[in-house]
N, C-alpha and C positions, 0 to 999 in steps of 0.2 A: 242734527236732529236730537241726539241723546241730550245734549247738552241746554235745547230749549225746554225739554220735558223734564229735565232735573231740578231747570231753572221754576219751574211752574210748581213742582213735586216742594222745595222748599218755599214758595212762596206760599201755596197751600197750608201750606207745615203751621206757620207761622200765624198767619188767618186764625188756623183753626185753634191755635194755642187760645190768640186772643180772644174766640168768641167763646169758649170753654168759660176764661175766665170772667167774662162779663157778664155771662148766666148768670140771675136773681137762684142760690140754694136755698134751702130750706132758712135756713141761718140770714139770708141773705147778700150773702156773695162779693164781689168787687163792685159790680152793680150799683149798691147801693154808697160805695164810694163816690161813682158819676152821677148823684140824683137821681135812681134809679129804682127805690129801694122804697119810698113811697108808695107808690102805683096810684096817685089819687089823679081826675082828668085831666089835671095840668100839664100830666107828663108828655114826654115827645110821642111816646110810639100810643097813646090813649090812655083808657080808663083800666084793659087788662095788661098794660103793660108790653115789655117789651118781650116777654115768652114764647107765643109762636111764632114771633120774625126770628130767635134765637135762635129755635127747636127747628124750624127750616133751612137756616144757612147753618146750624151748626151737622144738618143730614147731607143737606149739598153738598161741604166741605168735605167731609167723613166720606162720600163717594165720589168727590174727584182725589181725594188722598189715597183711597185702594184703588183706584183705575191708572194714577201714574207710578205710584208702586207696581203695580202688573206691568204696563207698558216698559219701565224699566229694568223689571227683570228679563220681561222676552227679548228685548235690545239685548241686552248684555250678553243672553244665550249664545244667539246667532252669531255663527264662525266671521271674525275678519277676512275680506279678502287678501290675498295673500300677492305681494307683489311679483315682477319677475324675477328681481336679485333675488326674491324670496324661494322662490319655486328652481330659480338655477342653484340657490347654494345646497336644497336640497338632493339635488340630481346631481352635483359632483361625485368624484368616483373618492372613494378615502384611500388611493395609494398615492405613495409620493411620485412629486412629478420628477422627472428627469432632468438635472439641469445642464446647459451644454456645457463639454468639457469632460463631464464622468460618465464612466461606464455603467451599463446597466448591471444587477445582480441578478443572475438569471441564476433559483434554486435548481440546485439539483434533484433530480428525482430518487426516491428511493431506492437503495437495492443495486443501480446504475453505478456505483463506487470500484473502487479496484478492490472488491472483497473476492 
């Protein structure tokens, strides 16, 4: 799942670079590198041009670009489940084990000495 929503989060990404750059600015823009940059009625998108199909996919994009940034930060939050090797190696004891053949070390108690 994380990995489809990443997959969508950069495709997004990239969208939105491109339709940035294709906005007719002031100046003109890249726009007017694709014939764009005219606006007379010959053009594809009419007579005003290609500005509010822009101005609308470039808002749509802009909010599916915060919406899988969110979704992928609360993914990442939530704890991994944790497996059994995972949850046994926490619950081992930390003394060493006994191996056969050796004697155990059993400390002595304080004070209990030949004082």
């Amino acid at each position: 799942m994380y990995a489809v929503i990443q997959f969508l989060h950069i495709l997004i990404s990239i969208l939105l670079i491109i339709v940035v750059l294709l906005q007719q600015s002031r100046g003109g823009g890249m726009s007017s590198v694709f014939g764009g940059g005219g606006g007379g009625t010959d053009s594809l998108f009419g007579s005003r041009g290609a500005t509010p199909f822009f101005v609308k996919l470039t808002t749509g994009l802009a909010i599916g670009f915060f919406a899988t940034a969110l979704i992928l930060v609360l993914i990442s939050r939530r704890p991994t489940p944790q497996s059994a090797i995972d949850k046994g190696l926490q619950e081992m004891p930390t003394e060493q084990p006994i191996l056969p053949g050796e004697t155990p070390i059993i400390p002595e108690e304080p004070g209990a000495g030949g004082e």
